[in-house]
N, C-alpha and C positions, 0 to 999 in steps of 0.2 A: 487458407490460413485465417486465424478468425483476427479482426482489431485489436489495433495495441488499447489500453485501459490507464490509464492514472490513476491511482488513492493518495489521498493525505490518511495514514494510520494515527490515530492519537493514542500511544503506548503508554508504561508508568513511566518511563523516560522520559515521554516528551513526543514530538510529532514525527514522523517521515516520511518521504515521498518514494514510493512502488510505482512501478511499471508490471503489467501479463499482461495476457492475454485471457484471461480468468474472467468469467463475466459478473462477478459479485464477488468480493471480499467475506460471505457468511458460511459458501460452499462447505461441502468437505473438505477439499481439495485446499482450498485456502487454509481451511483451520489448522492442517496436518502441517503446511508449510510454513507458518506463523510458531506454532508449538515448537516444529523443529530447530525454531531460533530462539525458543524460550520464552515464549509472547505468546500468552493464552488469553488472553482479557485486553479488549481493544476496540475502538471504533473507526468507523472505516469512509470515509468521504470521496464519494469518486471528482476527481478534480478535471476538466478540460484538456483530453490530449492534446490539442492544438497550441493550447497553451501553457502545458509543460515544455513541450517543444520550442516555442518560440523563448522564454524565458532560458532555459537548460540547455539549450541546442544540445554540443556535441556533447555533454555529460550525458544527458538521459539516451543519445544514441551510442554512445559506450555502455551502457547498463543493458539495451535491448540486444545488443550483440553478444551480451553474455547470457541471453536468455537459452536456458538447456531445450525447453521442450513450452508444448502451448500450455503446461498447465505450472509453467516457473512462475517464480517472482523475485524480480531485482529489487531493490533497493539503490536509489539515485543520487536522494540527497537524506543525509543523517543528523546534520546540525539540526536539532530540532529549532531552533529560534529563525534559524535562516526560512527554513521552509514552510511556516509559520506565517511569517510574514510576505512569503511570496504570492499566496492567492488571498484573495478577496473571499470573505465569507459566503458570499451574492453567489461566487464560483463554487459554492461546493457544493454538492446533492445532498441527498437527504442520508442522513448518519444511519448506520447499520451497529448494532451492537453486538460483540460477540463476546461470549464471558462463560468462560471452565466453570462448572459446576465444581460448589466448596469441596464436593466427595470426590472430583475427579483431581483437584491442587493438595490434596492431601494423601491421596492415593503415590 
């Protein structure tokens, strides 16, 4: 079974914190499952699993338990301000950008 993963997503909403097991947020596999929730244009910050864990204990282990399959993605925490403020900037990787082509949001 591969490692659990963290992202902070930065959406038009606002931010949220994902759990997979997905080794990139840019994948295909990612994009398909972002789309499916309506979120085509996004950046993606892998954040410390250790340290979502320690911060979210049982909520992020309630999200992993509803992971379907290795290539799901839960969503943790929604409040974008809460989650925001929960990691340090220092804590985040390097931003991945992913962005629908205009012909594909107008399609």
């Amino acid at each position: 079974m591969k490692p659990l993963k963290t992202f902070m997503i930065f959406t038009g909403t606002g931010p949220i914190l994902v759990v997979t097991r997905l080794d990139d947020m840019e994948g295909e596999v990612a994009r398909r499952h972002m789309e499916s929730k309506g979120i085509r244009k996004y950046i993606a910050y892998e954040v410390p699993y250790a340290s979502a864990e320690e911060r979210y204990g049982t909520r992020l282990h309630k999200a992993i338990d509803r992971l379907a399959s290795d290539d799901d993605i839960r969503v943790f925490d929604v409040d974008g301000h809460h989650a925001f403020m929960v990691f340090d900037f220092t804590e985040m990787g390097e931003p991945v950008y992913v962005d629908a082509k205009l012909s594909e949001l107008l399609a």
